[in-house]
C-alpha positions, 0 to 999 in steps of 0.5 A: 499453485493457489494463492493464499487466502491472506495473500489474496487479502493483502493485495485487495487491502494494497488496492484499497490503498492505491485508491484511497491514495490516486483519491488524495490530490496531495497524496497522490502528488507525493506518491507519484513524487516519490515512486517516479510512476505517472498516474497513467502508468500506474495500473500497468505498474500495478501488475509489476511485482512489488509495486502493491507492496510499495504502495502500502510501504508508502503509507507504513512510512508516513503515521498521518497517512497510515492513520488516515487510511485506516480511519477511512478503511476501519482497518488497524495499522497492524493489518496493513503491516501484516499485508505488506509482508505477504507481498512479493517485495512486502518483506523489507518494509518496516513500518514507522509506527509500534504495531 
């Protein structure tokens, strides 16, 4: 079974995300903190399911880093939302902001 487009662009914005995130020292610091994952097994963890959908929970739940990627990425809040939700896991994600 083919995946959806918006399935596809959910994970490429969740990528996106991880990026952004592994390029902020305090960022990624938090992250790592938080997920309980080593920088060096995140792209193993990559591949688990729900782990794309976490990374952007991560930055639904706090606005200043949502803000900040979205400035970076020239994306809306909402569509990080949206993507999350297309993700294995995405659905009980609530994002902290009115979308």
């Amino acid at each position: 079974m083919a995946k959806s487009c918006t399935y596809c662009e959910a994970e490429l914005l969740a990528i996106e995300a991880l990026a952004f995130i592994a390029g902020e020292q305090k960022l990624l610091e938090r992250f790592v903190a938080l997920s309980g994952i080593a920088p060096e097994a995140m792209r193993q963890a990559a591949a688990a399911p729900g782990f794309l959908a976490g990374v952007l929970g991560f930055l639904l739940h706090n606005e200043p880093d949502l803000l900040a990627f979205c400035a970076h990425t020239q994306r809306q809040p909402a569509l990080v939302a949206q993507a999350a939700a297309q993700l294995p896991g995405g659905e009980i994600i609530t994002p902290k902001i009115p979308l």
